[in-house]
N, C-alpha and C positions, 0 to 999 in steps of 0.2 A: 504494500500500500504506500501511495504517496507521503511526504514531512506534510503533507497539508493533511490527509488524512489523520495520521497520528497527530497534528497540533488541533484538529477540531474535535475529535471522535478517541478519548480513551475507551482501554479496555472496559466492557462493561458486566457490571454484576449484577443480574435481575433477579428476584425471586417472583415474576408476575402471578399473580393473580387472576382467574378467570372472571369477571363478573356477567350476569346474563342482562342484556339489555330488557328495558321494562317496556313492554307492549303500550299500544295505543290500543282505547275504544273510542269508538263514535257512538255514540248514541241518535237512534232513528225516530228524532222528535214527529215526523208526520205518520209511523206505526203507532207510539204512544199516543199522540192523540187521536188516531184513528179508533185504537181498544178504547181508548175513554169515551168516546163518543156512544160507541157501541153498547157497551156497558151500562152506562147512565142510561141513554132510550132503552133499555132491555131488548136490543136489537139480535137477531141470529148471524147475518151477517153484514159487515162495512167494509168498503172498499174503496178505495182513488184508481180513477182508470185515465189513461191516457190518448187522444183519441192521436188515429197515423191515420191524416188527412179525411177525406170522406167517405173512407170503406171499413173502416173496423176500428177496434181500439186495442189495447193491451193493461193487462191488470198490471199494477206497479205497487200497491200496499193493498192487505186481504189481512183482515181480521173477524171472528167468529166465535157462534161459544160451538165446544166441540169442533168436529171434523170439518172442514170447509169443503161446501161444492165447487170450490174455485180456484187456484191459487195463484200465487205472483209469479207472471211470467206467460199466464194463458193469455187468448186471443178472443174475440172474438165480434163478426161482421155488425157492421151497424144496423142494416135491417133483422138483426135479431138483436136489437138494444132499446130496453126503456130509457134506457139513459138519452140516447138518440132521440127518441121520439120527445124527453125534454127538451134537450137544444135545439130543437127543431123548432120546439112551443106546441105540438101535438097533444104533449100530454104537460098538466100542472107538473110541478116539483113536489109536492104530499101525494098520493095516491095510498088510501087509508085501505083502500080494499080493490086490488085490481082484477073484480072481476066484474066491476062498474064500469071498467073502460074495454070500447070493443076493441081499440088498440091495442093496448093490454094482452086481452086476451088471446090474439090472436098467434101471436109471438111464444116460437118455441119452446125459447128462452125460460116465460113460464114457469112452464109445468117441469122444465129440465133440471129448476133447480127453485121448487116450491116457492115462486117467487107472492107470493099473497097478499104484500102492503110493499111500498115501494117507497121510498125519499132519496130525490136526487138533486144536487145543486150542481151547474155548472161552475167550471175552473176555469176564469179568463186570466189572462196575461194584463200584462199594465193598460195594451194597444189594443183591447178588447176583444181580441181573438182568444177564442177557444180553446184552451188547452186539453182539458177533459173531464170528468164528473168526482164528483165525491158523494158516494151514495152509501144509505143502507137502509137494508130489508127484512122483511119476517116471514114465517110459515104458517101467520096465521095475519086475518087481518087486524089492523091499528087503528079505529075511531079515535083512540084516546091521543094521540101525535095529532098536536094542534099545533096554533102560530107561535106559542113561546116555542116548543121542541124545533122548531124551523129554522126559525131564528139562531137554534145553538147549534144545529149544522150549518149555514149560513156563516156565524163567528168564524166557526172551526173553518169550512173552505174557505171563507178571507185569507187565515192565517194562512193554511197550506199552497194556496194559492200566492200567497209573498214568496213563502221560501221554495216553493217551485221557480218563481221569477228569478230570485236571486241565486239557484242552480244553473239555472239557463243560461243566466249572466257570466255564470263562474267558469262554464264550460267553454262559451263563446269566446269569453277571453284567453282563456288557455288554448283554443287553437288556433287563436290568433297571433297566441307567444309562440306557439311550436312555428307556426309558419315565417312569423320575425324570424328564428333562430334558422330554419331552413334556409335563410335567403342569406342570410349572415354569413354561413358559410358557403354555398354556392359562391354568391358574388366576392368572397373571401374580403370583405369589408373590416374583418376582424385582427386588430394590428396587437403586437407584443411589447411590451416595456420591459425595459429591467429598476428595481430598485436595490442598489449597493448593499450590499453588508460587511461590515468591518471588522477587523478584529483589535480592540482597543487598548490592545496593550502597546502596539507601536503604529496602530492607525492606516495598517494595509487593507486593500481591498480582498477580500476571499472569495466574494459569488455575488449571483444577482436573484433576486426572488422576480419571477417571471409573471407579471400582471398583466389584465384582459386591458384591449380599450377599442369601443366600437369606431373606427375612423370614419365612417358618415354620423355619427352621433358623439360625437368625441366629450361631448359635457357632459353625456350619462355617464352614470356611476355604474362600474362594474357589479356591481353587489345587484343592482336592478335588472340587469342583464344574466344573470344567476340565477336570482332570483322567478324572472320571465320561464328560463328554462326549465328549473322544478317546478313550476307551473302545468306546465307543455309535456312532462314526461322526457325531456330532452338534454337533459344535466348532462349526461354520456358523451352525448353526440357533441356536444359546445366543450366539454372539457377536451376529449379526446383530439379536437380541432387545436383548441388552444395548445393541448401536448406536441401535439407534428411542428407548430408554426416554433414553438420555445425548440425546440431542439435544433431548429435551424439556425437558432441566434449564440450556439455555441462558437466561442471563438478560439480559433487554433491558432492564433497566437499567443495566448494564456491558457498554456493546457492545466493550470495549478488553481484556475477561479473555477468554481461549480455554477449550475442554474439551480433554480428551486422552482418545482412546478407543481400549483396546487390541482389535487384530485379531491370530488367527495371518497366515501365508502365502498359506495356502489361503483364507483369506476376502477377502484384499487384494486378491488377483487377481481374486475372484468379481464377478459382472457383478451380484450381489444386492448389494454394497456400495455398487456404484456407481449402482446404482438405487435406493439406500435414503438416499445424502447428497445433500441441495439445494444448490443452485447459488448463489453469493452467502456462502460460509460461509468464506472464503481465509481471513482473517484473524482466525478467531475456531474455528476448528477445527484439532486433530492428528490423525492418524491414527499411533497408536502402535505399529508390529510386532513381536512377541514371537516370540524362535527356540526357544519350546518346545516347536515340532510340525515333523513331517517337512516340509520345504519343497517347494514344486513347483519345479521348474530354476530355478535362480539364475537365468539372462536374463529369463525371463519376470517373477520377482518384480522385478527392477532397470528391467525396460520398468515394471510396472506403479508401482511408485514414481517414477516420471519423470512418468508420466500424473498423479497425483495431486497431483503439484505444483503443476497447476495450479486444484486446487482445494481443496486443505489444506496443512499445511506436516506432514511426515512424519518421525518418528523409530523410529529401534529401539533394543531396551534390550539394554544388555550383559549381561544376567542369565546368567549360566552360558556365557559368551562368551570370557573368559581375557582378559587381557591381548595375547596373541598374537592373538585373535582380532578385535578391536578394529578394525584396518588393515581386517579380511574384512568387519566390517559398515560400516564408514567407504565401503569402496568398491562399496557398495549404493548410495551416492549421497546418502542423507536428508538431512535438514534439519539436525535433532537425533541426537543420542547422547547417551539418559539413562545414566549412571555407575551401574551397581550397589554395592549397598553392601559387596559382597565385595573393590571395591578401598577402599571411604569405612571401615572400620568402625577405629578404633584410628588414624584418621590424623593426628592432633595427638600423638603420642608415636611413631610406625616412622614413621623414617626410609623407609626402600625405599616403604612405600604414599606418603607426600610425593612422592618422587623421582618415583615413576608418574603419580601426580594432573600433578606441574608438566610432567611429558611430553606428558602426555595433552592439557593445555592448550597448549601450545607446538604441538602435534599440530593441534590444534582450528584453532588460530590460522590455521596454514598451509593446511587445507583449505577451511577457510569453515562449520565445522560447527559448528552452538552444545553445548554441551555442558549438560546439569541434572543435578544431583547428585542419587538418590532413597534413600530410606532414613535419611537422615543424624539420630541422634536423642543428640546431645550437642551441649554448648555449644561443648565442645574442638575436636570436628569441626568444625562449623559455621562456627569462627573460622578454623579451619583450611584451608578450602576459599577463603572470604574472602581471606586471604592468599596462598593458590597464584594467586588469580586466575579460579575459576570463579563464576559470576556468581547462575546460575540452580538452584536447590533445593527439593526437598522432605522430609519426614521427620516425625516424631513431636514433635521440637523444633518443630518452627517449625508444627504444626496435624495433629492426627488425622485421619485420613476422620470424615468429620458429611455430614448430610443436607444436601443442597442447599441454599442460603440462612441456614445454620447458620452464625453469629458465629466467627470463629477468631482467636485471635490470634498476636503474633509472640512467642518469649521472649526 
């Protein structure tokens, strides 16, 4: 290994620890209040349906007491729909006993799933189109479902009817970010920066950490453009671009400076990363992990950072990690732990961020993990860090992102 290797990267002592990352729930606020609704009217069964244009619909939430004749996911034709024959105005929205209406009864629907009182409201959109019904029914008939009971199905498809809008919203927008991110690369719009890191014990340059920046949008923030992409489902595709474009800005005339290129989780793992880095790059490549996207199982990312060792040196940044959390990414294994600037920022005057930094270092020491300060843009700080004893920095003091092979200096 390279004197730069052994001056960033001692030997290292891990005893890691496995931890299991904690699942997410969603909770399905329009099933809950589907069953509540259900419930309260001593209904058999509720349902929200969806109508696909003017030939049929599709069940999307189904609640019931007991077995349902229906369930989420079936189909079916508009001319066999009361629901239909509501939005149409055919039939009222109460139907206490459908065997009062010869439309009603007509319908195979019916009898195929004891259909005998009927309540249905339509589900408009903001633009007053139709999205589709929220209904429910009994097997026997309902005189007693009057104008208040209307009214609280009414409430309920108001509400469900926002938060369908604001689904709709949520999706429209997200493939309007995957198609951003599509063109972004297509038209290769998407330029590399380096920002400097130093090593501050004699102030030479050692690497550049490799940052996004959209050159037809040049004042957006990378982070939004990240961000778009976990939107879109397309983090992969916009990192893995970003990795091709950073390895071209390796320079061979300093085969002793490293890049640093950040990956989420999910791409660290991908077999497209490791089909996209050449062989030969130990000691002049990072592979930087960011915990700002859901991770795949902690083992798998900790196998997969052990693999990578042996052909980069690998860090994760404590960005939104806590202090607490620190021990969690330390026992990932990495190489590196860049110091975010939510513990650097004010630390030449608080006491308590000092006391953390000289922990963290003492920390460092004992695992084998090299530690780089990022963010750091005062003198004060800078001196400061100097003094705790951390070696390795980058920041706004000591060099902006600039385009590759752009002049930087130290202050």
């Amino acid at each position: 290994m390279s004197n730069l290797a052994h001056l960033l990267f001692p030997p290292t002592v891990s005893d890691a620890t496995e931890v299991a990352l904690p699942n997410s729930c969603v909770r399905e606020e329009i099933g809950d209040m589907l069953e509540a609704v259900r419930a309260r009217l001593d209904m058999d069964v509720a349902f929200v349906s969806r109508q696909i244009g003017a030939t049929h619909r599709i069940f999307t939430h189904v609640a019931a007491r007991g077995r349902a004749p229906l369930t989420t996911g079936d189909h079916n034709p508009n001319d066999n729909s009361l629901c239909w024959l509501v939005i149409q105005g055919k039939l009222p929205e109460r139907v206490t006993d459908t065997s009062l209406y010869e439309v009603a009864v007509c319908l195979p629907i019916v009898d195929q799933l004891n259909v005998r009182s009927h309540f249905s409201v339509p589900l408009l959109r903001r633009d007053g189109r139709v999205h589709g019904s929220l209904c429910c029914f009994s097997y026997r008939p309902r005189p007693d479902v009057g104008e208040r009971e209307m009214q609280m199905i009414r409430s309920v498809a108001a509400i469900v009817s926002d938060q369908i809008e604001t689904r709709i919203e949520l999706e429209e927008a997200c493939e309007e970010a995957g198609r951003e991110i599509v063109r972004l690369i297509a038209d290769d719009t998407l330029a590399v920066i380096h920002q400097p890191i130093y090593d501050l014990t004699d102030w030479h340059l050692v690497g550049h950490e490799c940052l996004m920046r959209n050159r037809a949008d040049p004042q957006r923030s990378p982070l939004d453009l990240l961000e778009r992409a976990r939107a879109a489902g397309k983090t992969k595709e916009l990192e893995l671009h970003a990795a091709r474009k950073a390895l071209a800005t390796l320079d061979p005339a300093h085969p002793e400076r490293f890049i640093a290129i950040n990956v989420s989780p999910a791409t660290l793992v991908s077999d497209e990363l490791a089909s996209l880095i050449p062989e030969g790059l130990e000691a002049r490549l990072v592979i930087e992990l960011n915990q700002q996207e859901s991770a795949p199982q902690r083992a798998v990312v900790k196998d997969a950072i052990e693999a990578w060792k042996a052909r980069a040196w690998v860090a994760v940044n404590s960005e939104g990690a806590g202090f607490a959390g620190l021990q969690s990414l330390v026992d990932l294994g990495p190489d590196i732990v860049k110091i975010d600037r939510e513990f650097l920022s004010g630390l030449s005057t608080d006491g308590a961020r000092r006391a953390l930094v000289k922990a963290l270092v003492q920390f460092a020491a004992e695992t084998g993990v090299t530690l780089i300060a990022q963010g750091v843009e005062t003198r004060e700080d800078l001196q400061a860090l100097r003094e705790l004893g951390v070696r390795f920095a980058q920041g706004y003091i000591l060099g902006k992102p600039a385009a590759p092979g752009c002049g930087v200096a130290v202050c």
